[in-house]
PDB file with SEQRES, HELIX, SHEET and CRYST1 records, atoms N, CA, C and O in Angstrom:
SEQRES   1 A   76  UNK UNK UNK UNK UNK UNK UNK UNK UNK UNK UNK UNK UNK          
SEQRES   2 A   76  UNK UNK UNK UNK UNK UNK UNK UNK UNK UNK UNK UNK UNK          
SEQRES   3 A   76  UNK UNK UNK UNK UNK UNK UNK UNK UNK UNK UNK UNK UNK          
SEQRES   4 A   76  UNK UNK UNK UNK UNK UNK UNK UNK UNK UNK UNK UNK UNK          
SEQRES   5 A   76  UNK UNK UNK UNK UNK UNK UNK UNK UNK UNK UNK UNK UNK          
SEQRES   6 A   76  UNK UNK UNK UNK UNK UNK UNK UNK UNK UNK UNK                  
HELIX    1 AA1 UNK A    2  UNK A    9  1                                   8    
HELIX    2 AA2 UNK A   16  UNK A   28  1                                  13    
HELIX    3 AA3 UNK A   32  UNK A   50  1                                  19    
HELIX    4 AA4 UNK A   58  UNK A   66  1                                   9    
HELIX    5 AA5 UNK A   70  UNK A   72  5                                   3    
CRYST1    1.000    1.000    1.000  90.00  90.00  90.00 P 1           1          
ATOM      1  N   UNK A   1     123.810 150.279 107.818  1.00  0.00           N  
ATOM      2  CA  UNK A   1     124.738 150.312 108.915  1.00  0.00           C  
ATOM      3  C   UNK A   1     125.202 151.735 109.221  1.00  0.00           C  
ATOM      4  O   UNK A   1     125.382 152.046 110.399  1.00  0.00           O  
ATOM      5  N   UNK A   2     125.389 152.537 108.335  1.00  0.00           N  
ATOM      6  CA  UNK A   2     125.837 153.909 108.797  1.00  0.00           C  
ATOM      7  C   UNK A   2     125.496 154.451 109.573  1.00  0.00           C  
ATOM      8  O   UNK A   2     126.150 154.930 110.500  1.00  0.00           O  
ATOM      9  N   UNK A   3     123.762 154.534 109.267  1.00  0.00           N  
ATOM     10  CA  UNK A   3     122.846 155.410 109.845  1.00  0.00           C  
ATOM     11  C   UNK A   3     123.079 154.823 111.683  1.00  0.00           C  
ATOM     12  O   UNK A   3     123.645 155.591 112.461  1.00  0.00           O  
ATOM     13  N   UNK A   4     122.781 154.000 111.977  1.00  0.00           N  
ATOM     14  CA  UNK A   4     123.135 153.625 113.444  1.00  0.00           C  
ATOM     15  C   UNK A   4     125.100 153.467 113.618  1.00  0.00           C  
ATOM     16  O   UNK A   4     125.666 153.175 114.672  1.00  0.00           O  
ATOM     17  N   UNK A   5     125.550 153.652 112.757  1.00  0.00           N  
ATOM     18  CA  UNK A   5     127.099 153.779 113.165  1.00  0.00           C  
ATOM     19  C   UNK A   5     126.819 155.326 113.632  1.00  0.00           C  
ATOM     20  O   UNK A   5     127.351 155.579 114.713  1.00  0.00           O  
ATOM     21  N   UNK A   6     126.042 156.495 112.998  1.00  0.00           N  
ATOM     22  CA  UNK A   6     126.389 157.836 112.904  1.00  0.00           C  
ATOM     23  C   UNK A   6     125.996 158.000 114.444  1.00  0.00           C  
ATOM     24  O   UNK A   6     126.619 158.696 115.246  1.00  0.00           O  
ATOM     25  N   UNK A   7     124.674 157.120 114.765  1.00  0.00           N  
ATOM     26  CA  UNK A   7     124.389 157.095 116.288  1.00  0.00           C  
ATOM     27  C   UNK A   7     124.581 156.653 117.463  1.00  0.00           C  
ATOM     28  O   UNK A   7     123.902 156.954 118.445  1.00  0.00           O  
ATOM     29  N   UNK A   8     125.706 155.761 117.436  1.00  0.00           N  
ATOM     30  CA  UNK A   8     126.708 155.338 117.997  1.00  0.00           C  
ATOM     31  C   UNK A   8     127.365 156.509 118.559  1.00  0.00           C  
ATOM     32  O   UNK A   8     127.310 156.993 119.690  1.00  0.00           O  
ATOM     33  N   UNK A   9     128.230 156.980 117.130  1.00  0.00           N  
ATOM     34  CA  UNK A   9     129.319 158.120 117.444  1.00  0.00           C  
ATOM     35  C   UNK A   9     128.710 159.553 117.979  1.00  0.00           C  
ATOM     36  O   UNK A   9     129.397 160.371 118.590  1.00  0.00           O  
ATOM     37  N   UNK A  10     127.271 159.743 117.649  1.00  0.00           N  
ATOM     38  CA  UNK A  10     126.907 160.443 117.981  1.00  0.00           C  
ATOM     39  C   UNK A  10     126.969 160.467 120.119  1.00  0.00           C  
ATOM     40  O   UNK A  10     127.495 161.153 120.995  1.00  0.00           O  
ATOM     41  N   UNK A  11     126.352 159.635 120.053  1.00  0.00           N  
ATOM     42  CA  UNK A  11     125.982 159.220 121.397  1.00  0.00           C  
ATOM     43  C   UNK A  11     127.582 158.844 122.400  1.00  0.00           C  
ATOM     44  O   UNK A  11     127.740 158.678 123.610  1.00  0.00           O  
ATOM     45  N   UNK A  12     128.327 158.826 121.515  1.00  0.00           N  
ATOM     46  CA  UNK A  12     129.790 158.304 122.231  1.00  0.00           C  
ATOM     47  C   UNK A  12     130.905 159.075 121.097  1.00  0.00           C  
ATOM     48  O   UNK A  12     131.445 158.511 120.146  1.00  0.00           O  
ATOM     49  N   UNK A  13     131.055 160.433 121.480  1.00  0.00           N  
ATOM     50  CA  UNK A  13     131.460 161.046 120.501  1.00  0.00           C  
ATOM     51  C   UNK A  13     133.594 160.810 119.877  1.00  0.00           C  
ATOM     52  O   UNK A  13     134.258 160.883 118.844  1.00  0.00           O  
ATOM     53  N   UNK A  14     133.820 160.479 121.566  1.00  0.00           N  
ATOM     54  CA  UNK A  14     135.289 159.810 121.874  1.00  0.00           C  
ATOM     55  C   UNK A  14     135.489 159.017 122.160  1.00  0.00           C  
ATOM     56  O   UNK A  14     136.180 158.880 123.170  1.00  0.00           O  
ATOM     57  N   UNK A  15     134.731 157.345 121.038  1.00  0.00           N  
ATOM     58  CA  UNK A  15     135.030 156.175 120.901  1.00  0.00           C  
ATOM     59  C   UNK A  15     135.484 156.385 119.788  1.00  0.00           C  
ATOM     60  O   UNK A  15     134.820 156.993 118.949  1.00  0.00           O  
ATOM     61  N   UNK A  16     137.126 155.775 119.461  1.00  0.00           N  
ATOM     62  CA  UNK A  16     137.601 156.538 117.983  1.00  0.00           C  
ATOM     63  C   UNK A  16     137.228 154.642 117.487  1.00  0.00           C  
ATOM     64  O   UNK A  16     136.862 154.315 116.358  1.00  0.00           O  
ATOM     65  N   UNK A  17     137.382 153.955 118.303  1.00  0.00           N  
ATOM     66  CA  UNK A  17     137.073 152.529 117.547  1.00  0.00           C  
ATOM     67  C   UNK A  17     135.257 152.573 116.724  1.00  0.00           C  
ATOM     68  O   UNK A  17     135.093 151.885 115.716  1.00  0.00           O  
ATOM     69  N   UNK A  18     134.398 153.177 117.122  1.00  0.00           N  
ATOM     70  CA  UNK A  18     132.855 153.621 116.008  1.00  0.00           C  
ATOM     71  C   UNK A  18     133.963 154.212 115.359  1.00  0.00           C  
ATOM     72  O   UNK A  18     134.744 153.521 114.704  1.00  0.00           O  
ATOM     73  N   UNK A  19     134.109 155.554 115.499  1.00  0.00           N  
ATOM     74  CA  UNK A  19     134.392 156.311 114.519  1.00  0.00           C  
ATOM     75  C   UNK A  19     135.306 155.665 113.165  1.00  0.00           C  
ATOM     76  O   UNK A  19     134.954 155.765 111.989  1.00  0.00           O  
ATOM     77  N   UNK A  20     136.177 155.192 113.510  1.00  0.00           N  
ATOM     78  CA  UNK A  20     137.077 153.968 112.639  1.00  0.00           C  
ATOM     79  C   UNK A  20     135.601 152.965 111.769  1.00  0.00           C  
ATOM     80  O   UNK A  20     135.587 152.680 110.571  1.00  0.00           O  
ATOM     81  N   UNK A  21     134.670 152.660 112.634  1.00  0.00           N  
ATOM     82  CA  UNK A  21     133.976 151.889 111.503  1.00  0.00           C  
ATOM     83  C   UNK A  21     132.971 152.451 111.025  1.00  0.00           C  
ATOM     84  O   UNK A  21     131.972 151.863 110.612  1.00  0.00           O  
ATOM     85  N   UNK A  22     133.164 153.730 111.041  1.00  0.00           N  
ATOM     86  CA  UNK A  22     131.747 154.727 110.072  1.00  0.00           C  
ATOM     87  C   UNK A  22     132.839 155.165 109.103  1.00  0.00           C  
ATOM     88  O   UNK A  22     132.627 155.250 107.893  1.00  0.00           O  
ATOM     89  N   UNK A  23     133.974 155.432 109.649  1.00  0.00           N  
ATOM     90  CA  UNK A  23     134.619 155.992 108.312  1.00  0.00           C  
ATOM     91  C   UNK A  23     135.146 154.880 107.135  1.00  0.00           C  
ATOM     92  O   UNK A  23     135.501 155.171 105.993  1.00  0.00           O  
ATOM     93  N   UNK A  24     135.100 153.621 107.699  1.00  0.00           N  
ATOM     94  CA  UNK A  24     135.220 152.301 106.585  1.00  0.00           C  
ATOM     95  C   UNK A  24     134.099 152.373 105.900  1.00  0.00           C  
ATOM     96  O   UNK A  24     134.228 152.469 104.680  1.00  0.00           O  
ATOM     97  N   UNK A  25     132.786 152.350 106.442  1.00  0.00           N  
ATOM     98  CA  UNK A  25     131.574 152.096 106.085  1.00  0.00           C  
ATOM     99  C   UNK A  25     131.523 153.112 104.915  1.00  0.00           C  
ATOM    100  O   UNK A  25     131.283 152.608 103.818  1.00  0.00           O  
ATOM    101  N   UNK A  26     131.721 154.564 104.960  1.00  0.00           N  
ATOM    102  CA  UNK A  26     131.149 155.576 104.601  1.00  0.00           C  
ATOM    103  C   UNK A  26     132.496 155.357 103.334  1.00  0.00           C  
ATOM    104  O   UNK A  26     132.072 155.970 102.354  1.00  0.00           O  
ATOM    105  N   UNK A  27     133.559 154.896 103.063  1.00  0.00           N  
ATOM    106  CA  UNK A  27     134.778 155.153 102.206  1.00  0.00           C  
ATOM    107  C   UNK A  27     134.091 153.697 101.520  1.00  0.00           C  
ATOM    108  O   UNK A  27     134.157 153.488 100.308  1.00  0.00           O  
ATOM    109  N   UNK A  28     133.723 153.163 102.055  1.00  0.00           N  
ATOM    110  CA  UNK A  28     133.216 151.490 100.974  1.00  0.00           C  
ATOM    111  C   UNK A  28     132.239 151.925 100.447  1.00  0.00           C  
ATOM    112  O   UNK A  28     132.166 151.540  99.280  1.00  0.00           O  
ATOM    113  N   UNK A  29     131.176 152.758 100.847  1.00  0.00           N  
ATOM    114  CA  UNK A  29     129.831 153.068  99.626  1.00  0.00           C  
ATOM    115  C   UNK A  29     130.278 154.542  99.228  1.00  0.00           C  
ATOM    116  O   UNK A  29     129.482 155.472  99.101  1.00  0.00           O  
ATOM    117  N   UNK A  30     131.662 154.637  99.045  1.00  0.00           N  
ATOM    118  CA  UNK A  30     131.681 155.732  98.031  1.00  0.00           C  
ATOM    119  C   UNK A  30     131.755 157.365  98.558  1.00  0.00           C  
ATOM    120  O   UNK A  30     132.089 158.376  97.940  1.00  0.00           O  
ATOM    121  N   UNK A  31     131.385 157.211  99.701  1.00  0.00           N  
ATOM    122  CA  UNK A  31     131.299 159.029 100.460  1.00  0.00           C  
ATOM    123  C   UNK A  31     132.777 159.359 101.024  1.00  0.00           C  
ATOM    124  O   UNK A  31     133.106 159.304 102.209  1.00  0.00           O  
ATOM    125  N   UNK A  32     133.286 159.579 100.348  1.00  0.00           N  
ATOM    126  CA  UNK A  32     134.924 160.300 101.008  1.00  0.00           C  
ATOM    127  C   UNK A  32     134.859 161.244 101.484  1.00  0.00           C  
ATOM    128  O   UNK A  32     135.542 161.615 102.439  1.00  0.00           O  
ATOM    129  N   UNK A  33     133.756 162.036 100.749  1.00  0.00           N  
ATOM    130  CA  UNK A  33     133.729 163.613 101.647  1.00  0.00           C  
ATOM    131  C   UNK A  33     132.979 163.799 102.743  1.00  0.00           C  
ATOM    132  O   UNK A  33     132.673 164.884 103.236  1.00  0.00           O  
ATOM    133  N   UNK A  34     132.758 162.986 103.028  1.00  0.00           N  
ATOM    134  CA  UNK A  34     132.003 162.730 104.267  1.00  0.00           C  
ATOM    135  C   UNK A  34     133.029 161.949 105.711  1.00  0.00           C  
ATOM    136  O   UNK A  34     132.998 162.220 106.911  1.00  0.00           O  
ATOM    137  N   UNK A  35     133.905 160.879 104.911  1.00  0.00           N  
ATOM    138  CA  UNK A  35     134.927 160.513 105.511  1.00  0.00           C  
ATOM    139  C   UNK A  35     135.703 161.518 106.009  1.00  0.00           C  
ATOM    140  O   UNK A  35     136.226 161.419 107.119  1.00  0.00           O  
ATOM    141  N   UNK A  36     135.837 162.490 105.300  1.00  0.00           N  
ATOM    142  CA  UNK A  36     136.680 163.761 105.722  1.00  0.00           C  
ATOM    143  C   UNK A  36     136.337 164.688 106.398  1.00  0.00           C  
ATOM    144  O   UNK A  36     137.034 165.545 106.939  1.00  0.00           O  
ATOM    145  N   UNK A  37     134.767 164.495 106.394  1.00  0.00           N  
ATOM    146  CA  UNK A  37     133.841 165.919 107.202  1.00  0.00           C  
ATOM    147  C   UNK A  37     133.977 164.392 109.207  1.00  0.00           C  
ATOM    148  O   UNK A  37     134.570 164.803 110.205  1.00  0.00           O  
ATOM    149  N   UNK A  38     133.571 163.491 109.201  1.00  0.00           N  
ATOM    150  CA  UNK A  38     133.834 162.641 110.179  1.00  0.00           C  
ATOM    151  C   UNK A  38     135.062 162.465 110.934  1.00  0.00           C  
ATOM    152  O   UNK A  38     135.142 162.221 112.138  1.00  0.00           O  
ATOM    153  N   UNK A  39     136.129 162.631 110.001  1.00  0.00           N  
ATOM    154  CA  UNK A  39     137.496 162.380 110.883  1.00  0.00           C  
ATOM    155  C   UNK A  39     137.961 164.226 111.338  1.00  0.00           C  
ATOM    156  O   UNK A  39     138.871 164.330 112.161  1.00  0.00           O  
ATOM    157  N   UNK A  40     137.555 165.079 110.990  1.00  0.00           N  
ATOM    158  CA  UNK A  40     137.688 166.407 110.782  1.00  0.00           C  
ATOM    159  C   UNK A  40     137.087 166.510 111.955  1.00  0.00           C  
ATOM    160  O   UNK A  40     137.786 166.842 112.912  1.00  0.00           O  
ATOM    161  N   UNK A  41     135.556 166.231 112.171  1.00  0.00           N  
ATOM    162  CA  UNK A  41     135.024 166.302 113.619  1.00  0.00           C  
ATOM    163  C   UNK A  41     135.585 165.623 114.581  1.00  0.00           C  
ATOM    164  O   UNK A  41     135.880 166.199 115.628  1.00  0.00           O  
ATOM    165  N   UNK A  42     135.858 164.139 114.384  1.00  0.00           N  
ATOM    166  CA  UNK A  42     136.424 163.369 115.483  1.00  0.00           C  
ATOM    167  C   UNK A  42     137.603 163.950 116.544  1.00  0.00           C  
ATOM    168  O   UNK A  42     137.732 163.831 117.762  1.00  0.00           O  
ATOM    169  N   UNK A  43     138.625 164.827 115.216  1.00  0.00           N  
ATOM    170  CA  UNK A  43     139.825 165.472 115.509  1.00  0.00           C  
ATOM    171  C   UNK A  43     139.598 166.569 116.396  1.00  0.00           C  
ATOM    172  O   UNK A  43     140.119 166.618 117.510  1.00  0.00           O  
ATOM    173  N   UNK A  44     138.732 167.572 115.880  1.00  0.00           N  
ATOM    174  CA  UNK A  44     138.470 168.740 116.805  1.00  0.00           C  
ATOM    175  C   UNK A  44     137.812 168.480 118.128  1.00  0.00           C  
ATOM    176  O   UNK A  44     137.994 169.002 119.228  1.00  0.00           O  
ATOM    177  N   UNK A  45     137.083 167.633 117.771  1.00  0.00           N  
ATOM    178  CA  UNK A  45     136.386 166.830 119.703  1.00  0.00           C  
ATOM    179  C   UNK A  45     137.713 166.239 120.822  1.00  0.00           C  
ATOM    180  O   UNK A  45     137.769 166.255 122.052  1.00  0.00           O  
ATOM    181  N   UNK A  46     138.523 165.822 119.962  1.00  0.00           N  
ATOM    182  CA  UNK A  46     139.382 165.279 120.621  1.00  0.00           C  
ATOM    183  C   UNK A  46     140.314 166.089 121.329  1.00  0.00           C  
ATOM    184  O   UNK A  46     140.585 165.978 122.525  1.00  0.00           O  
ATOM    185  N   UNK A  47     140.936 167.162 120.274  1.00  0.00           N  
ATOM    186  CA  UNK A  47     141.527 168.058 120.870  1.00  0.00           C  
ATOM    187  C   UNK A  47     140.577 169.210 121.952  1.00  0.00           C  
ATOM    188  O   UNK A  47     141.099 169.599 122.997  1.00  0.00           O  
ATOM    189  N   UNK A  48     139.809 169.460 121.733  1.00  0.00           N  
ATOM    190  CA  UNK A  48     138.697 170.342 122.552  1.00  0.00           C  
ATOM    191  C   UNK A  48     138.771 169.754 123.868  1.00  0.00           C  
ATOM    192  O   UNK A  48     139.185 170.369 124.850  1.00  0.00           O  
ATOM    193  N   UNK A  49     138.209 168.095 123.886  1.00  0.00           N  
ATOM    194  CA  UNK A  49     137.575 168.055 125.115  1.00  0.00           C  
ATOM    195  C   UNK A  49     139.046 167.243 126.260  1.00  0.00           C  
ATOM    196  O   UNK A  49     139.152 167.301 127.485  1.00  0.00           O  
ATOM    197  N   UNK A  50     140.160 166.415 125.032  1.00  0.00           N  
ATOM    198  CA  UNK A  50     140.781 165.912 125.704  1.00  0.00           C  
ATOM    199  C   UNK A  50     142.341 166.247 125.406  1.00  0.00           C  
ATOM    200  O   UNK A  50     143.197 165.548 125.948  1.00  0.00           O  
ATOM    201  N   UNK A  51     142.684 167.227 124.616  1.00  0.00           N  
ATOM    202  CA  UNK A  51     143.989 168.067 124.512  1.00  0.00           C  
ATOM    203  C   UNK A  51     144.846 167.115 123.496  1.00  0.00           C  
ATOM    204  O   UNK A  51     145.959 167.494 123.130  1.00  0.00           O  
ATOM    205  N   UNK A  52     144.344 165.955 123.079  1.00  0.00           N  
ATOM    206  CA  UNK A  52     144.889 164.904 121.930  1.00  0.00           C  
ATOM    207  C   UNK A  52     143.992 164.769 120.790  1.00  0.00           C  
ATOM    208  O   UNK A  52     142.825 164.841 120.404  1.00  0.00           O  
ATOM    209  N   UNK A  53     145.302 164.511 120.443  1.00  0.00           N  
ATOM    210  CA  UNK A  53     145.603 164.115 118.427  1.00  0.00           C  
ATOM    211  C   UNK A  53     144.375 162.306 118.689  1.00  0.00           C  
ATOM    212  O   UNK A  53     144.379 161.428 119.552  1.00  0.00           O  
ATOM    213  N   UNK A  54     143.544 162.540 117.441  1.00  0.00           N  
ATOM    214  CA  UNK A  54     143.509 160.815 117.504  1.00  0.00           C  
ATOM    215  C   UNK A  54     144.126 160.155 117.434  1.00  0.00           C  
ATOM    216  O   UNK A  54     144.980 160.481 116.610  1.00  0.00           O  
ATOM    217  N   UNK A  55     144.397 158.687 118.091  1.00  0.00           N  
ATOM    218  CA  UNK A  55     145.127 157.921 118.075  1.00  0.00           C  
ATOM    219  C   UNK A  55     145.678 157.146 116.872  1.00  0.00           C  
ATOM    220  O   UNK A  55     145.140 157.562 115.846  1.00  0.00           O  
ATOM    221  N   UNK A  56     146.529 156.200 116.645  1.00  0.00           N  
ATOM    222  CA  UNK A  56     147.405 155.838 115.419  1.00  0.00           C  
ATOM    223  C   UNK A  56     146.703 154.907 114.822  1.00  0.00           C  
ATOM    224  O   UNK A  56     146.880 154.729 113.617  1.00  0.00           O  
ATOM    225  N   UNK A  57     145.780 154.137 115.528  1.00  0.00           N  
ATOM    226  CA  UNK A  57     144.731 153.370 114.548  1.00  0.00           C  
ATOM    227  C   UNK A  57     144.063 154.287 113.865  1.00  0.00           C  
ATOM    228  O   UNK A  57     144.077 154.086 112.650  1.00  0.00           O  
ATOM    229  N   UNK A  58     143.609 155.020 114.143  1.00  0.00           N  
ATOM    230  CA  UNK A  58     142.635 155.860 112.919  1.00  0.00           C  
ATOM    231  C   UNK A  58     143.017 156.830 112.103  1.00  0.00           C  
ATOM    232  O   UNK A  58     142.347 157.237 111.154  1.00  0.00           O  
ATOM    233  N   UNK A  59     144.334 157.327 112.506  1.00  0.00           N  
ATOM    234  CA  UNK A  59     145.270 158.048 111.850  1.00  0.00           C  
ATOM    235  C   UNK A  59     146.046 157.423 110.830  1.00  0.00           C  
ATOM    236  O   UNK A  59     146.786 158.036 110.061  1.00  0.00           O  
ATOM    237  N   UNK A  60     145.893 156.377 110.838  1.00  0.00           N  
ATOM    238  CA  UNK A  60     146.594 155.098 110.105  1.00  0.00           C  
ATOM    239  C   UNK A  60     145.444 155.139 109.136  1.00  0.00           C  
ATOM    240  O   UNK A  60     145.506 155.572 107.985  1.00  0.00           O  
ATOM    241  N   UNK A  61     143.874 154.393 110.029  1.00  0.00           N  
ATOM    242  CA  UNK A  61     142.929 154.181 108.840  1.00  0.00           C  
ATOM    243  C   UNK A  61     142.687 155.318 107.563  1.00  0.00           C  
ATOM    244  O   UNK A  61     142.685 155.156 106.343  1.00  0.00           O  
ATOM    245  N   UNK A  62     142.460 156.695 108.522  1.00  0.00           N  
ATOM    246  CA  UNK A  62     142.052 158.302 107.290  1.00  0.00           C  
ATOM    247  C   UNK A  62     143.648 158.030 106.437  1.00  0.00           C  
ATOM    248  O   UNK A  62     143.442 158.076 105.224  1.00  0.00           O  
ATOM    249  N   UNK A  63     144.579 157.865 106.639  1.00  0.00           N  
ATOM    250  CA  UNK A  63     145.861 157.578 105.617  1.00  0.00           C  
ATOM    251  C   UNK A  63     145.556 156.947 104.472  1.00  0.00           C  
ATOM    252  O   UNK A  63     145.725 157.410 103.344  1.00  0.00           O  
ATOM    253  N   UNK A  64     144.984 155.600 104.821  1.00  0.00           N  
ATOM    254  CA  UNK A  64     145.193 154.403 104.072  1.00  0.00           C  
ATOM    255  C   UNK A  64     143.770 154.796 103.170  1.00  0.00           C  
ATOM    256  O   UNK A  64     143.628 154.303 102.051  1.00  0.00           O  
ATOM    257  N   UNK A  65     142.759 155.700 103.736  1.00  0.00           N  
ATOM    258  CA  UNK A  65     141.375 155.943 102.919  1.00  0.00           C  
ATOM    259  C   UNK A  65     141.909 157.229 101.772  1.00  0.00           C  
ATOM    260  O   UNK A  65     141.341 157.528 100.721  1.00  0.00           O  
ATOM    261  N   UNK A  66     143.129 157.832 102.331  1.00  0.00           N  
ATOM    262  CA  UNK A  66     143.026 159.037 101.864  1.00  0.00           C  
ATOM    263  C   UNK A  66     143.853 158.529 100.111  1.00  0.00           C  
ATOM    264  O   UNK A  66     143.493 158.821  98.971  1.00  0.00           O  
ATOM    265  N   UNK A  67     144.983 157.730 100.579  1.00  0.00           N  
ATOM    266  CA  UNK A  67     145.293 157.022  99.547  1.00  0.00           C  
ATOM    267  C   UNK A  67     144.700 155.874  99.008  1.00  0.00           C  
ATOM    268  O   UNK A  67     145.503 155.093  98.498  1.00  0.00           O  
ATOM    269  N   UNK A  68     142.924 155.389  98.962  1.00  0.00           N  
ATOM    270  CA  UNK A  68     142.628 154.641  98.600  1.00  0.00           C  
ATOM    271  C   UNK A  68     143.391 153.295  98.220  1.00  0.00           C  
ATOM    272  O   UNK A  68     143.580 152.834  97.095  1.00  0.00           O  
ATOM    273  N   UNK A  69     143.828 152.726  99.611  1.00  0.00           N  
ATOM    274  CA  UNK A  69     144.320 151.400  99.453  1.00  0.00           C  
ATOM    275  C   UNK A  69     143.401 150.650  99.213  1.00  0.00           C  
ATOM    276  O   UNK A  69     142.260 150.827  99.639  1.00  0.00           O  
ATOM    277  N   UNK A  70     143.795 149.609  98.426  1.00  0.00           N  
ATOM    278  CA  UNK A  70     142.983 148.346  97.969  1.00  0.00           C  
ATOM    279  C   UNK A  70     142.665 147.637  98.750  1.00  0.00           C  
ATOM    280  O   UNK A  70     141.717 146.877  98.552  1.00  0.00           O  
ATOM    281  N   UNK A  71     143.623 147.657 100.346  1.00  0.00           N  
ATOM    282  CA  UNK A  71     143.404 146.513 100.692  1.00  0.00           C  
ATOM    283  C   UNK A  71     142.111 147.023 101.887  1.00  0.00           C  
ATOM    284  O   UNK A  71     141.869 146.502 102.976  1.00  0.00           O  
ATOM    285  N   UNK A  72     141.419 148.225 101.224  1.00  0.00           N  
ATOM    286  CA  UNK A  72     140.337 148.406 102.065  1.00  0.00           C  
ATOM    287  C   UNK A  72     139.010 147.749 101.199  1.00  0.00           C  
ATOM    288  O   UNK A  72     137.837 147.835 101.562  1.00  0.00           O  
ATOM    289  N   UNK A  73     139.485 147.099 100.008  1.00  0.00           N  
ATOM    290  CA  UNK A  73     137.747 147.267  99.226  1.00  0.00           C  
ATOM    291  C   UNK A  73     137.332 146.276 100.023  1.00  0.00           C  
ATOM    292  O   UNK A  73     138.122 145.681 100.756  1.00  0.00           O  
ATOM    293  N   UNK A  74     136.053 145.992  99.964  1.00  0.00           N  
ATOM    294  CA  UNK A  74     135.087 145.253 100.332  1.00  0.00           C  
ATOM    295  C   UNK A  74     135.756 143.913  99.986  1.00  0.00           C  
ATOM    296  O   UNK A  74     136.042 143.196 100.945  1.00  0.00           O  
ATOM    297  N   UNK A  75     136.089 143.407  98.559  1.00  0.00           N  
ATOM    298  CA  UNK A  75     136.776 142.260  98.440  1.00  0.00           C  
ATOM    299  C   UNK A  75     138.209 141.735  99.231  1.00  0.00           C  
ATOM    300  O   UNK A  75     138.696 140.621  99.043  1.00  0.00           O  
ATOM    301  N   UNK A  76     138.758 142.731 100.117  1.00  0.00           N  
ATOM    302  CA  UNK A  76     140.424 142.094 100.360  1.00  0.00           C  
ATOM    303  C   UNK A  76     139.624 141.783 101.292  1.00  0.00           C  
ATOM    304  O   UNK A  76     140.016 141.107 102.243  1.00  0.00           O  
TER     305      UNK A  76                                                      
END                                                                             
């Protein structure tokens, strides 16, 4: 799933709703630093092309990844 999530976002670079599910995807098999290199880009595109912060859903989600909440594992 990543690999076509990455081409999604690729192809639609300011849909923060992909971006929200590559960075679940990518924090459930273990790549955080990658979660961080993804929301890091998302952020600078956003501000570049549209003068805004990402929005509070995904600012919410990189929170809740950054503090590894539980209620993200695969099991909740």
């Amino acid at each position: 799933m990543i690999p076509e999530l990455r081409e999604l976002t690729a192809t639609h670079p300011l849909h923060e709703p992909l971006h929200a599910l590559l960075l679940l995807a990518l924090y459930r098999s273990g790549r955080q630093a990658e979660v961080l290199s993804v929301y890091t880009g998302l952020r600078a595109t956003l501000i570049s092309e549209q003068g805004l912060e990402p929005g509070t859903t995904i600012r919410e989600l990189h929170q809740r990844i950054l503090t590894t909440d539980p209620a993200l594992d695969p099991a909740a």
